[in-house]
C-alpha positions as CSV (number, residue, x, y, z in Angstrom):
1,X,-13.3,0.8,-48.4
2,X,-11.1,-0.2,-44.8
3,X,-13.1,0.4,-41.8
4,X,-12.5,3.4,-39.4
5,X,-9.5,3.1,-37.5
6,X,-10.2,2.5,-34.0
7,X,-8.7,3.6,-30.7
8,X,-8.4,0.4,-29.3
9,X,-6.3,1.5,-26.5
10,X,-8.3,4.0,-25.5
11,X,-11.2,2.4,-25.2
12,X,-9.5,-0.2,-23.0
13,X,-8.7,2.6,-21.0
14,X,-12.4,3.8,-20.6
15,X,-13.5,-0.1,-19.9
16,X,-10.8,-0.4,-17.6
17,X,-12.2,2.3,-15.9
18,X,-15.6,1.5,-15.6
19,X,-14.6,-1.9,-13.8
20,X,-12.3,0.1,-11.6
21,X,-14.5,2.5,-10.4
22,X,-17.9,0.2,-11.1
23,X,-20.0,2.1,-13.0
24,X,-20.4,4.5,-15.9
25,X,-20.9,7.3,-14.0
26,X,-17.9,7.4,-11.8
27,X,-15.6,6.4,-14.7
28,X,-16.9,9.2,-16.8
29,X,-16.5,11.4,-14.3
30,X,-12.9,10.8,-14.0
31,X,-12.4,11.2,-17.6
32,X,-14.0,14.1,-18.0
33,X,-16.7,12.1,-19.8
34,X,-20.7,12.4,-20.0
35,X,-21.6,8.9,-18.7
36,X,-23.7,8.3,-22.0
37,X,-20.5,8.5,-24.1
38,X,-19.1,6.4,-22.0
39,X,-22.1,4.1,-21.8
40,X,-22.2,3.7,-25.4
41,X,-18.4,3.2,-26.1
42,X,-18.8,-0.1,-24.2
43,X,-21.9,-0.7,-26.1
44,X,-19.9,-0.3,-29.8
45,X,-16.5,-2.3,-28.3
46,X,-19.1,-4.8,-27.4
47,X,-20.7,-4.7,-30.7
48,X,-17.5,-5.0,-32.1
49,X,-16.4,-7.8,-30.3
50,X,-19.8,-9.4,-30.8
51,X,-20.3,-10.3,-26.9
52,X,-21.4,-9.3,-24.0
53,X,-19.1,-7.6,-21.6
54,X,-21.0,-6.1,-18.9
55,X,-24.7,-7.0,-17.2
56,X,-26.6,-3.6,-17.0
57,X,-29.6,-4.9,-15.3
58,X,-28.1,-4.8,-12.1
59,X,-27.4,-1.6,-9.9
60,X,-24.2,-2.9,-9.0
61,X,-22.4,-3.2,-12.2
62,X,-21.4,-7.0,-13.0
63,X,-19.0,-8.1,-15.8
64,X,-20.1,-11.5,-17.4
65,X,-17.1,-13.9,-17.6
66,X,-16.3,-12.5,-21.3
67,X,-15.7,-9.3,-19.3
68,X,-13.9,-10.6,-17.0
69,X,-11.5,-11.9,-19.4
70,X,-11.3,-9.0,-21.5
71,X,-10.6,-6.8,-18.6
72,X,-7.6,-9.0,-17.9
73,X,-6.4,-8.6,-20.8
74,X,-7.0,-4.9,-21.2
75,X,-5.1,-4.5,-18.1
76,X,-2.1,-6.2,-19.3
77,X,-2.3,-4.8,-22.6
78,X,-2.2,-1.2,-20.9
79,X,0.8,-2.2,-18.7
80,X,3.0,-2.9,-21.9
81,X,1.7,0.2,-23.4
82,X,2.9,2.1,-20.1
83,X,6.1,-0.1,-20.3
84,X,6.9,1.1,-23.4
85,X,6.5,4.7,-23.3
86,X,8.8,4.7,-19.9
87,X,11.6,2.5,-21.4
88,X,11.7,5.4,-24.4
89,X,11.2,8.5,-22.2
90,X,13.4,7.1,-19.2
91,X,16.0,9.5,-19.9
92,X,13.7,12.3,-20.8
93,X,13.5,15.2,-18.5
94,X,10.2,15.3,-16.5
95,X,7.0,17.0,-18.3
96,X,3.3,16.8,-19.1
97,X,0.2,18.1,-16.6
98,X,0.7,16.8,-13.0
99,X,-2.5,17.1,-10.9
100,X,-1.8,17.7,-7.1
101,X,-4.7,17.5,-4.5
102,X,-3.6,19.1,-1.2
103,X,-5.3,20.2,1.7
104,X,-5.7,24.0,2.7
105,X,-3.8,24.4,5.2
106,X,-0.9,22.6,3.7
107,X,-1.7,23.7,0.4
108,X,-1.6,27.3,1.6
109,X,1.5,27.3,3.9
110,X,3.8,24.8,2.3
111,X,3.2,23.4,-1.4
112,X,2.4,27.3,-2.6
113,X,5.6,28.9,-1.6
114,X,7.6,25.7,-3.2
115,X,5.4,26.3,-6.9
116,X,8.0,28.8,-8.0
117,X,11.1,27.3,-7.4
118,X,9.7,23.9,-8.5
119,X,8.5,25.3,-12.2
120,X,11.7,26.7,-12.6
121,X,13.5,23.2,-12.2
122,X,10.9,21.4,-14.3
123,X,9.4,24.0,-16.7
124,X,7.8,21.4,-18.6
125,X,6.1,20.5,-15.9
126,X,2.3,22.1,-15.9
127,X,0.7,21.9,-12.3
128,X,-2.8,21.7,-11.7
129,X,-3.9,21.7,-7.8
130,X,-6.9,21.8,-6.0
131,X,-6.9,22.9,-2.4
132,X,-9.5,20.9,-0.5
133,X,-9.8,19.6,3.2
134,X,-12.2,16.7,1.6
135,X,-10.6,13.7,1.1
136,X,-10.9,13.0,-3.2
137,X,-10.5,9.3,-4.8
138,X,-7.4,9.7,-7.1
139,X,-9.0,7.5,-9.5
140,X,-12.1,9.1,-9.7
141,X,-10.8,12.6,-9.8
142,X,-7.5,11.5,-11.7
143,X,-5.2,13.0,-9.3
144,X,-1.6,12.3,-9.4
145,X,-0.3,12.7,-6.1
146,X,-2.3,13.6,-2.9
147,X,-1.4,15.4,-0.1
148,X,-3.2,13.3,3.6
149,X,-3.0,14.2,7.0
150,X,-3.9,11.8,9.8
151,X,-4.2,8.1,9.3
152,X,-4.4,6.3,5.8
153,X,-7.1,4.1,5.3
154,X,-6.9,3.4,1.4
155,X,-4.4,0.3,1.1
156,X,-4.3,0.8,-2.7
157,X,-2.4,3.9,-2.7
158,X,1.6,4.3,-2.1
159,X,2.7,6.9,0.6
160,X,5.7,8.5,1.3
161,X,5.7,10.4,4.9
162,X,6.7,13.8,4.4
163,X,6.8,14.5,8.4
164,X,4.9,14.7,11.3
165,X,3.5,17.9,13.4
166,X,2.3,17.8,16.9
167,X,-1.5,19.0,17.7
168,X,-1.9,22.2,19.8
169,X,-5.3,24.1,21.1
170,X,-4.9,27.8,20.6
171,X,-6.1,30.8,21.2
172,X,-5.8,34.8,20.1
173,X,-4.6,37.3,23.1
174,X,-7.5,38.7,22.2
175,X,-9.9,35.8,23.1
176,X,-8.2,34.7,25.8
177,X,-7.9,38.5,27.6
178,X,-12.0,38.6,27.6
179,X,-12.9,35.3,28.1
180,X,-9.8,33.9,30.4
181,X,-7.8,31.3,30.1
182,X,-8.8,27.7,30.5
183,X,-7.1,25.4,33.3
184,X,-8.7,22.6,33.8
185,X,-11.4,20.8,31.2
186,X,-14.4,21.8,33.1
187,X,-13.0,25.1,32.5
188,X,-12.7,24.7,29.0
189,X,-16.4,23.8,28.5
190,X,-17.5,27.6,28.7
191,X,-15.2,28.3,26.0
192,X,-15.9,28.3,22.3
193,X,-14.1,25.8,20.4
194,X,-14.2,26.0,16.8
195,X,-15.4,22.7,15.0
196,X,-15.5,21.3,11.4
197,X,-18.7,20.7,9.2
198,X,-17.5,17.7,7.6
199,X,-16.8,14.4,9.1
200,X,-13.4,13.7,10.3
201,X,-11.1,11.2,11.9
202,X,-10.7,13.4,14.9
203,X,-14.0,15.2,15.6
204,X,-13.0,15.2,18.9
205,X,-10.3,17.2,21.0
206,X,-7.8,14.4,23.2
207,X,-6.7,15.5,26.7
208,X,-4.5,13.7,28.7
209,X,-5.6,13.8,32.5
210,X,-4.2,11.8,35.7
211,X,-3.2,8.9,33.1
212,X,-6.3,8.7,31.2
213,X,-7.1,10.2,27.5
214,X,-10.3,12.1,27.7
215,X,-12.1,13.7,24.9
216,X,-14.0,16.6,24.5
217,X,-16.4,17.7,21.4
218,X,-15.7,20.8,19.4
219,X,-18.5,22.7,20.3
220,X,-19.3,26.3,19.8
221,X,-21.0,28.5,17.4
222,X,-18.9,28.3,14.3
223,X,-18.1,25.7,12.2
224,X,-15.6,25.6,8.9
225,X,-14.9,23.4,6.3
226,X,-10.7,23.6,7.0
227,X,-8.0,23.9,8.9
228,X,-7.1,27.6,7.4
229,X,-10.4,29.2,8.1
230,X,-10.5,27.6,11.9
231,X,-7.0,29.2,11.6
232,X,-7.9,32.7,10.5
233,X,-10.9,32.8,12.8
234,X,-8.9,31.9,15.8
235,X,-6.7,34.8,14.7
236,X,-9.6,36.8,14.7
237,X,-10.7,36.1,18.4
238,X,-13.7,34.4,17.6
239,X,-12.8,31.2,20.0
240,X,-10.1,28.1,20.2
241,X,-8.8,25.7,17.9
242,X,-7.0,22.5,17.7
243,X,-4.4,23.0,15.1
244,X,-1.6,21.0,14.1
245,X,1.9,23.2,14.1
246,X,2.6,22.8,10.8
247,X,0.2,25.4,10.4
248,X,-0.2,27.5,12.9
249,X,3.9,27.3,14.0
250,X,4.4,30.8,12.6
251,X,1.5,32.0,14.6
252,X,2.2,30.8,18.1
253,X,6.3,31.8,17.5
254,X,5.0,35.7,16.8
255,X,2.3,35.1,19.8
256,X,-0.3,35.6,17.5
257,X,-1.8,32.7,18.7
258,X,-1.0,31.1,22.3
259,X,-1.3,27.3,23.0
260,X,-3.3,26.7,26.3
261,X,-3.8,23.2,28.4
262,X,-0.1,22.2,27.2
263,X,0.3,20.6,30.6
264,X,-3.0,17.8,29.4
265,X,-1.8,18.1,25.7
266,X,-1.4,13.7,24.7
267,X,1.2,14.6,22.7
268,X,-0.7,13.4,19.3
269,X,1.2,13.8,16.4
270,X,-0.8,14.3,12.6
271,X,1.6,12.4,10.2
272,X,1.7,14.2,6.7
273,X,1.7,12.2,3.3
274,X,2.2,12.0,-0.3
275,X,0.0,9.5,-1.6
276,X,-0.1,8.2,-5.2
277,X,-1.3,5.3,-7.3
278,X,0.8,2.8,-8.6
279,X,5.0,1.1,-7.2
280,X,7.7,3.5,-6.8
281,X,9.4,1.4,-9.5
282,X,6.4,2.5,-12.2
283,X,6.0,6.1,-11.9
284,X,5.8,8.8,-14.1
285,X,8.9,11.0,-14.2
286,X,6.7,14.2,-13.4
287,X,5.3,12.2,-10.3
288,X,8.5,10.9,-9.3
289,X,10.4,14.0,-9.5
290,X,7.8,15.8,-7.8
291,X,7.6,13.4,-4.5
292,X,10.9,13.5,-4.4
293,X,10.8,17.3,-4.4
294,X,8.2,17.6,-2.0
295,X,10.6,15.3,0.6
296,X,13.7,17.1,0.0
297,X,12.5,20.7,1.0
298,X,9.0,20.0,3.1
299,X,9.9,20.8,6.9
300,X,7.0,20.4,9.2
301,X,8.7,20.2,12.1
């Protein structure tokens, strides 16, 4: 009798992943694993291959040096793989399921209203996005493409800028007939200023006054957990926000919403990216064609 056939690739791609992410937990996660399956499918490849591969005793997982080797290999055995399976498709039009994480605001005011037209150019394209203002690990959460605003920190991720929108307090007519409007920051510390309950790059609001950049917290008596719902309840009166115009431009041009202290505004601009693992040369022909859609008809300015 042979022996069961193995999925030798895949389960390079699971150990692969548990180096990657370090840890059974995190890997299973992004493969929609338990982490005890994944646990023991390194315990039968390393039963198979009769060694060692991983020391479990630690809390930070460590791979022994038989690891380490096989990890090298698997790496470059997965790259060929990959290799392969573009040099046969290269002319094949884009398809398969691309997962997009965007944040709300963009999500909501830009990507949305481009879904339609973009499924009718690649119908073989299935889209799966997530709105969230968190920021997600691609790996972990096995996104394709990412959508960041404000400064990029993760250096193993590609970008390509989609544009650049300048920051703007605001306020409703409403708001600003019953509680005035502010002049001067001292002013402005009376005022309600609607603030984020997650941690952020910019927690705090930038002014720029006789030459110096002063800050002020985003204190008041609401905070939200994105950009659309400080959006909506700044619409709704309930105090100021600091808003890039990407998303509120609509707003301000049909004086829904009215910028105040323009005169101390810095000028700030939050940059907008596409972000994605792995060179521009090596990409996926869903991936590729949708960056490349996303900077041809994304206007932020």
């Amino acid at each position: 009798m042979g022996r069961p056939e193995t999925n030798r690739s895949g389960e390079m791609e699971v150990f692969v992943r548990v180096v990657e992410l370090s840890g059974f937990s995190a890997a299973a996660r992004s493969l929609r694993m338990t982490p005890s399956a994944v646990s023991k499918l390194v315990a039968r490849l390393e039963t198979r291959l009769g060694a060692r591969l991983v020391n479990r005793s630690t809390r930070k997982l460590q791979l022994t040096p038989e690891g380490m080797t096989f990890y090298e290999r698997c790496v470059r055995v997965l790259a060929d793989i990959d290799e392969a399976e573009r040099a046969v498709a290269a002319g094949a039009a884009p398809r398969g399921r691309l997962r997009v994480n965007a944040n709300v605001p963009f999500g909501l005011h830009h990507l949305l209203p481009l879904v339609p037209h973009f499924v009718a150019r690649y119908p073989e394209v299935t889209l799966d996005i997530t709105l969230t203002d968190q920021v997600v690990d691609l790996l972990e959460e096995r996104a394709d493409v990412a959508i960041r605003t404000g400064p990029l920190r993760n250096t193993r991720l590609i970008a390509r800028k989609l544009g650049e929108s300048r920051m703007a307090v605001v306020g409703a007519p409403s708001y600003l007939e019953q509680h005035g409007i502010p002049r001067t920051l001292a002013e402005l510390e009376s005022h309600n200023r609607i603030g984020f309950n997650f941690a952020r790059s910019f927690e705090e609001w930038p002014f720029l006054e006789a030459g110096t950049v002063r800050t002020l917290p985003a204190r008041g008596n609401v905070q939200v957990s994105d950009g659309e719902a400080a959006r909506r309840l700044a619409l709704a009166g309930v105090g100021l926000a600091r808003l890039a115009l990407f998303h509120i431009g609509a707003d301000v041009r049909a004086g829904r919403l009215q910028p105040v202290l323009e005169e101390l505004n810095p000028g700030d601009l939050q940059e907008v990216h596409a972000v994605f693992v792995g060179q521009g040369g090596h990409l996926p022909a869903r991936v590729r064609a949708f960056i490349d859609y996303l900077a041809e008809t994304v206007r932020l300015s």
